[in-house]
C-alpha positions in Angstrom: -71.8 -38.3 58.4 -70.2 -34.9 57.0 -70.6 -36.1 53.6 -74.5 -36.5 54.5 -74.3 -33.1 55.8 -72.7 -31.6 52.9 -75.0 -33.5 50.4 -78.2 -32.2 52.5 -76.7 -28.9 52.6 -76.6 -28.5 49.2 -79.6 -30.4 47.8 -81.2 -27.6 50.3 -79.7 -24.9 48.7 -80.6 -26.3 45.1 -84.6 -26.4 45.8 -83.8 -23.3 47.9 -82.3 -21.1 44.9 -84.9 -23.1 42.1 -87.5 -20.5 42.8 -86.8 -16.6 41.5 -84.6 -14.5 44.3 -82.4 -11.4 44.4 -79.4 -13.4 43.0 -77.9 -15.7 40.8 -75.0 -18.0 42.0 -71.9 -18.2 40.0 -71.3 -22.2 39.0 -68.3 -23.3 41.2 -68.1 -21.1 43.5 -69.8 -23.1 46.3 -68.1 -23.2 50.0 -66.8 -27.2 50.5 -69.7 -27.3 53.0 -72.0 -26.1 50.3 -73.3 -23.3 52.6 -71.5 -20.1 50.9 -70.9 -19.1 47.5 -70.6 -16.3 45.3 -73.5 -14.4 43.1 -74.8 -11.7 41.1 -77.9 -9.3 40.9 -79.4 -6.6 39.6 -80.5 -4.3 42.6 -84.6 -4.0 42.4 -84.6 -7.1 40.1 -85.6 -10.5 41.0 -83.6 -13.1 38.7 -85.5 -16.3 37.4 -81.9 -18.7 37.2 -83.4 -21.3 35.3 -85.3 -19.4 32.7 -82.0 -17.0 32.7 -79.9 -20.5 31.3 -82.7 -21.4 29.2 -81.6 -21.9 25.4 -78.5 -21.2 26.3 -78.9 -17.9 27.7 -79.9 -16.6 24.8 -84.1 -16.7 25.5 -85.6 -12.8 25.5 -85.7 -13.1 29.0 -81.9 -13.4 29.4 -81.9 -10.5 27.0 -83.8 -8.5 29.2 -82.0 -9.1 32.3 -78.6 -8.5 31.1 -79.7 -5.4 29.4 -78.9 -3.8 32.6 -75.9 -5.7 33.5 -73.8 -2.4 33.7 -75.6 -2.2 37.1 -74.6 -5.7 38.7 -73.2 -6.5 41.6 -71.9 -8.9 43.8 -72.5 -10.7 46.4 -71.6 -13.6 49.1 -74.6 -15.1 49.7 -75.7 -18.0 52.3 -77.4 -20.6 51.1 -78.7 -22.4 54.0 -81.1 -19.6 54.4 -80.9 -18.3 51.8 -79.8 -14.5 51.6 -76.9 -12.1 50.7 -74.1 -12.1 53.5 -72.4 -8.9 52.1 -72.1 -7.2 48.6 -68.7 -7.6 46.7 -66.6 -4.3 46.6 -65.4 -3.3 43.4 -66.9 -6.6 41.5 -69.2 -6.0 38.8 -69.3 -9.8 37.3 -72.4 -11.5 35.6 -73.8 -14.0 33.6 -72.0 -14.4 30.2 -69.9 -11.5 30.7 -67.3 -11.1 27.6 -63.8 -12.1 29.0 -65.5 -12.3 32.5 -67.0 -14.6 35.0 -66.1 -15.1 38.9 -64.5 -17.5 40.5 -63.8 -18.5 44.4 -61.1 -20.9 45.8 -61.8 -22.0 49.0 -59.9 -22.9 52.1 -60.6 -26.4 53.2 -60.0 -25.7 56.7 -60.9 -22.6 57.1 -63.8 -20.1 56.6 -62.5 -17.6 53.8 -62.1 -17.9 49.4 -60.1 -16.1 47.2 -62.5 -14.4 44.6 -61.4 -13.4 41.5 -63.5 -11.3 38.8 -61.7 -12.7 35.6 -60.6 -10.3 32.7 -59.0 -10.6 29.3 -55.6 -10.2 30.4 -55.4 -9.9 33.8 -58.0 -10.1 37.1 -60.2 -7.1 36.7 -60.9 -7.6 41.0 -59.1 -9.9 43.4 -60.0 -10.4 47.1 -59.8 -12.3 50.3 -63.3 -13.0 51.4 -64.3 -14.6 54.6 -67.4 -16.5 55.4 -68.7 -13.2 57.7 -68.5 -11.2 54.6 -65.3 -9.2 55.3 -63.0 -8.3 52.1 -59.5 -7.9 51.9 -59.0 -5.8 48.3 -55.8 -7.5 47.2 -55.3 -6.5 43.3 -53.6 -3.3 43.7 -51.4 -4.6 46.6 -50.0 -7.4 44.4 -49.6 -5.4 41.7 -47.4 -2.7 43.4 -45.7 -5.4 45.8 -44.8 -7.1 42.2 -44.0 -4.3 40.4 -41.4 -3.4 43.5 -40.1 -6.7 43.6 -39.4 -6.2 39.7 -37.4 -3.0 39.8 -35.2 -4.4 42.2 -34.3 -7.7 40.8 -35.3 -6.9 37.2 -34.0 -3.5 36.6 -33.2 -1.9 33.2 -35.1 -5.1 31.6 -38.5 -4.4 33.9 -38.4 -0.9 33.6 -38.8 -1.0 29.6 -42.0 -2.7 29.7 -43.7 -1.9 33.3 -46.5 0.1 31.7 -47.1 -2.5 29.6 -47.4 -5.3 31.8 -50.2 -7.6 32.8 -50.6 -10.1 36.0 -52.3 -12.9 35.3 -53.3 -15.3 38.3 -52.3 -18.8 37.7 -52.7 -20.8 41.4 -53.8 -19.9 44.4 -53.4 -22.6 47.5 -53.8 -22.0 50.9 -52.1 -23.3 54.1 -53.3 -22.9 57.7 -53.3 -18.8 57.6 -51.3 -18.1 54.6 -52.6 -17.6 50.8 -50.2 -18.5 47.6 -50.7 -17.0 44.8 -48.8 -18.1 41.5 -48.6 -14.9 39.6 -47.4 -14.4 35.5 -46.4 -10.6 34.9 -46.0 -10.4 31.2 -46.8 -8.1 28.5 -50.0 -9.7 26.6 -49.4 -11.0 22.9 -45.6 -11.1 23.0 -44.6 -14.4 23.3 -41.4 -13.8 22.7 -41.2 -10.6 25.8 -40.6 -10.3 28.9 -42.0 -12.5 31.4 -41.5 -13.4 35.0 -43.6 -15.8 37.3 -43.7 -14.6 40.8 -44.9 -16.2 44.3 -47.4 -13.6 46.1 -47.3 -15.0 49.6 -49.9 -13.3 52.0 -50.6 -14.3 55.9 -53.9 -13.1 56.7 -55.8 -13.4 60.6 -59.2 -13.6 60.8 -60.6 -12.2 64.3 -63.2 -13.5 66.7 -65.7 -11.3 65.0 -65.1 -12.4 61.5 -62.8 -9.3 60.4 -60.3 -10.9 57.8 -56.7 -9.1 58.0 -53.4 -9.2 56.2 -50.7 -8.9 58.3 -47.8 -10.0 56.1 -46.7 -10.4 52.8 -43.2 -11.8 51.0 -42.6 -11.8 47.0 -40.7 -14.6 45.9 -39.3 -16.0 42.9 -41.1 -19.4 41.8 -39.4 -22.0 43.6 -38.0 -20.6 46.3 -38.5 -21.9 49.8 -42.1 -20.1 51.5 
C-alpha cells in the first residue's frame, strides 16, 4: 500500500512539474515519499524543464535561460501541490553548472536531507534541511570543528598546509537524530600530501513546529566508535 502511495505521489508530481513553473527540480533529489525535493529558478522567470533538457541542454532556449544563471536560486519545493516550501540560503546551483550540481540525502525515517551544492574541490554550500523548510548552514561549522580537531591531533604537520586545505564530503548516513558525515581534508592535486579522513558527527532536534536544531557535535577519527 505505501509503495502505491509513493508511486501515485510521484507519477503526480511528474504530470504536475511537465507543464512550465517557477522551478526546475534537481534529478535525485526526491524525498523517499516522492513529495519533497530540491530545485532551481530564476526569480521572474518561468522555466520550460523539458525544452530546457532538449538536445541536450544545449537548444537556444537553454542558452537563454542560463544566460542569467548568476541570478539562481534555490529552493525546497513540494511537489504534491506543487510550490516552493522555502528558498535555499547561500545555494546558488543550476542546471549544467561547471563543477556544480545539487544533491539531497534523505533520512528514511525522518523528515529532513542533507543538501550539498557540489564544487570542484570541496562543497561550495552544505546544509541540514527539514521538510518545513528550516536550514541548518553546516559548511563553515565543519570546517572550523575540523580544522580544530587538526591542530590538536595533527599539529606541526597540519599547520604547514591548513590554508591549503580542502574538505571534500564523501558519506553522509543518518541514524534516528544524528547525521554522519565522512569527511577527506586534503590539499587538492597532491597525491602524495597530507591527508586525513575525519567523522563529522552532528545530533540535530527538530521541534513541533518544524525548526531543525543542532545541539551536538563530536569529530572523530574514521573508525572510531560513534
Amino acid at each position: 500500500m505505501r509503495r502505491l502511495l509513493v508511486l501515485v505521489a510521484t507519477l503526480t508530481a511528474t504530470l504536475a512539474l511537465a507543464a512550465p513553473a517557477a522551478f526546475d527540480v534537481f534529478p535525485e533529489t526526491r524525498s523517499p515519499d516522492g513529495r519533497f525535493a530540491m530545485a532551481w529558478g530564476i526569480p521572474g522567470k518561468t522555466i520550460d524543464s523539458a525544452r530546457l533538457r532538449e538536445g541536450g541542454g544545449e537548444s537556444d532556449y537553454a542558452t537563454e535561460i542560463l544566460s542569467e544563471s548568476d541570478k539562481a536560486q534555490n529552493y525546497l519545493v513540494d511537489l504534491k501541490k506543487p510550490g516552493i516550501v522555502a528558498t535555499l540560503t547561500g545555494f546558488k546551483g543550476f542546471f549544467r553548472e561547471n563543477h556544480g550540481g545539487v544533491s539531497a540525502r534523505w533520512s528514511k525515517n525522518q523528515p529532513v536531507a542533507l543538501v550539498t551544492h557540489h564544487g570542484k574541490w570541496e562543497p561550495r554550500a552544505l546544509s541540514l534541511v527539514s521538510a518545513s523548510g528550516s536550514q541548518t548552514a553546516l559548511l563553515s561549522k565543519l570546517r572550523n570543528d575540523i580544522r580544530d580537531y587538526l591542530r590538536r591531533k595533527s599539529g606541526k604537520k597540519y599547520i604547514g598546509v591548513k590554508e591549503k586545505l580542502a574538505f571534500e564530503v564523501n558519506d553522509a548516513v543518518f541514524f534516528p537524530g544524528k547525521l554522519t558525515l565522512t569527511v577527506t581534508a586534503s590539499v587538492p592535486k597532491e597525491e602524495e600530501g597530507y591527508s586525513a579522513t575525519i567523522w563529522a558527527v552532528y545530533r540535530f532536534r527538530i521541534r513541533e513546529s518544524g525548526e531543525l536544531r543542532v545541539i551536538d557535535t563530536h569529530i572523530l577519527p574514521q573508525g572510531a566508535k560513534k
